[in-house]
VEXZAPA-747418 format. One record per residue (C-alpha): residue in three letters; x, y, z. Coordinates in steps of 0.02 Angstrom, whole numbers, plus 32768, in hexadecimal, padded with zeros to 4 digits. Last residue first. Layout:
N
ALAXYZ
...
//
This chain:
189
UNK81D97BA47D5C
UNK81B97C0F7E04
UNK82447C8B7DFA
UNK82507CA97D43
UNK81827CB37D39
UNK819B7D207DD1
UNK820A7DAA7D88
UNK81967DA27CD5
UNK810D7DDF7D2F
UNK81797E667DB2
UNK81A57EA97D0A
UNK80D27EC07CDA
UNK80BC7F037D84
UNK81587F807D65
UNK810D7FCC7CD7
UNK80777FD97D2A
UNK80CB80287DA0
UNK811780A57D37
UNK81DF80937D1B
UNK828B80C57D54
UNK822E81477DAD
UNK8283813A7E64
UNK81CE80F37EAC
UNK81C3807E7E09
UNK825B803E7E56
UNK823880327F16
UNK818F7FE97ECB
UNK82017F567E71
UNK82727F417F17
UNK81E07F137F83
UNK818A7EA07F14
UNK82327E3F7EEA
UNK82547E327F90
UNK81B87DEC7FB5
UNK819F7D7E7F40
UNK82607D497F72
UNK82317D35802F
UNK81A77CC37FF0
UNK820A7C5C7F89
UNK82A07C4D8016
UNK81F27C1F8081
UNK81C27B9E8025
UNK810D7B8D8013
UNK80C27B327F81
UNK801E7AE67FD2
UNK7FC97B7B7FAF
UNK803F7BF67F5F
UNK7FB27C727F37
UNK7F867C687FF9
UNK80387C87803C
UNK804E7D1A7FC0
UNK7FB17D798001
UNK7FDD7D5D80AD
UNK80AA7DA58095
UNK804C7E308049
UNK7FF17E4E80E0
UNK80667E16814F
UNK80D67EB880FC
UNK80467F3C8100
UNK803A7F2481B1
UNK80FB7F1381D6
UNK80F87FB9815F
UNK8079800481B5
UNK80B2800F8271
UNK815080458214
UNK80F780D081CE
UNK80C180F68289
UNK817580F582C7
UNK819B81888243
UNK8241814581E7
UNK821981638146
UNK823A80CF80AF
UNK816280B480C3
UNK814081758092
UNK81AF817C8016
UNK816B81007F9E
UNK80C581347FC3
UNK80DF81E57F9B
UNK8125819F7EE9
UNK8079813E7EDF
UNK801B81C47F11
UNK806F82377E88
UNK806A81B07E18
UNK7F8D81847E22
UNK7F5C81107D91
UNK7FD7807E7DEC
UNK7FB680917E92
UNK7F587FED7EB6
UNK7FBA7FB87E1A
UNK80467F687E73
UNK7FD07EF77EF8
UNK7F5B7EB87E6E
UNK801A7E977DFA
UNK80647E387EA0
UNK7FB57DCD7EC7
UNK7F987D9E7E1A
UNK804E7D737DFA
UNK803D7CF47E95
UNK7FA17CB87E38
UNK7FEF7C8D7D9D
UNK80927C457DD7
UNK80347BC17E43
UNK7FD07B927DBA
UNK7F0A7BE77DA2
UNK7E637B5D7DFB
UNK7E9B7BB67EA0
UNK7E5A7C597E53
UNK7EBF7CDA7EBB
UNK7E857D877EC3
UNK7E817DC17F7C
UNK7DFD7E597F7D
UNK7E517EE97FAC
UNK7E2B7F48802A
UNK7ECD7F2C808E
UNK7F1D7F6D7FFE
UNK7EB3800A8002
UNK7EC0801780AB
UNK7F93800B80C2
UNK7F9D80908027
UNK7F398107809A
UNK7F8B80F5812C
UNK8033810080D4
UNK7FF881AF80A6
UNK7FD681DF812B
UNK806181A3819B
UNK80C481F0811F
UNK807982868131
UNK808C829281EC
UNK805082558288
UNK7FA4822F8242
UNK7F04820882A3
UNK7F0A82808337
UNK7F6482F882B3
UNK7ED6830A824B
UNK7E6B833482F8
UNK7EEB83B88303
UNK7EEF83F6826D
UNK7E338411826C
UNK7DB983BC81E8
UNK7D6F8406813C
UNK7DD3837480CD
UNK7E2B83EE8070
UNK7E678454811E
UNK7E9683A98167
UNK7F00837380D8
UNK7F4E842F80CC
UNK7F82840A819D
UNK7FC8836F8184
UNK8031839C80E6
UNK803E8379802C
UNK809F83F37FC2
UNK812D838F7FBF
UNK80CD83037F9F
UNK809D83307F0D
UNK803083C47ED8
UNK7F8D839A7E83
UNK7F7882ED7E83
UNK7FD982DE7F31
UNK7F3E83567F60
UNK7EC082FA7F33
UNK7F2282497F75
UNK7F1F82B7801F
UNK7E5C82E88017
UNK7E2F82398008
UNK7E9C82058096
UNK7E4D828D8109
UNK7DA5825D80E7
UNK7DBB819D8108
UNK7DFC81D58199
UNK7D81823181CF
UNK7D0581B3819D
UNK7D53812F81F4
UNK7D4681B082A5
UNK7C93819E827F
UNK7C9280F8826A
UNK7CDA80E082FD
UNK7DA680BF82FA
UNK7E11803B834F
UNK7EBF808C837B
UNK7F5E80DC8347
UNK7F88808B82A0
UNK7EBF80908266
UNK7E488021826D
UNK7D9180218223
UNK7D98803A817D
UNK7E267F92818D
UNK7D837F3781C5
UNK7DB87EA28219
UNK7E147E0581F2
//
């Protein structure tokens, strides 16, 4: 796979243009901190990050895009954390909990998350396929051998509707890592 620092939704980036972005996402999870994402737009994100609206814009075609740009990198980061020496149930719970707490310690960027990925903005969904294989990845390789796809399509519903629930408040995520635990134990014996 290639460097996820260097794509973006719209095109293949220089490192330059990486940095940009990189600035601009770092700059948007400030100001989630601060104000939520209702006070989180394009053209504050560019201001923080000391780079013109519209060069913002030639990145980001709104803050959802943003800010599922930035969730999309950081999981794409991640380093895959299956030891193939753990149980089938053990390493699939490793890859849904790693993939829950990437937001975790941050619940105004993880609420902003949440929203971003259920808009309608056709580079979000651009993301959300992305950000989908790349869970659907993760999952295949901690099921090794073990890969029925009702299973899988379960994981993954299961995934999907636990961060739609932290994302309403009915818990934290790490709450909801530790419940998505005990869902998978019950689903995979």
């Amino acid at each position: 796979m290639s460097d996820p620092g260097l794509e973006s939704t719209r095109r293949r980036l220089t490192a330059k243009q990486a940095d940009t972005v990189e600035r601009l996402g770092k700059a948007a999870v400030d100001i989630l901190a601060r104000e939520g994402f209702v006070g989180l737009t394009v053209r504050r994100v560019a201001a923080e990050a000391g780079v013109g609206a519209a060069t913002a814009y030639t990145y980001f075609s709104s803050k959802e895009h943003l800010v599922a740009e930035v969730f999309w990198r950081r999981l794409a980061a991640a380093p895959l954390v299956t030891d193939q020496n753990d149980d089938v149930a053990s390493r699939v719970i490793g890859v849904l909990r790693q993939i829950a707490l990437l937001v975790a310690d941050e619940p105004e960027f993880a609420g902003a998350v949440t929203s971003a990925l259920l808009g309608r903005d056709p580079d979000v969904e651009v993301l959300r396929l992305r950000i989908g294989r790349e869970i659907h990845q993760r999952l295949l390789a901690a099921l090794g051998q073990d890969r029925d796809p009702d299973v899988i399509e379960s994981l993954e519903l299961l995934y999907a509707g636990a961060l739609v629930r932290a994302g309403m408040g009915y818990g934290s995520y790490a709450e909801i890592a530790d419940r998505l635990e005990k869902s998978a134990r019950l689903m995979l014996g």
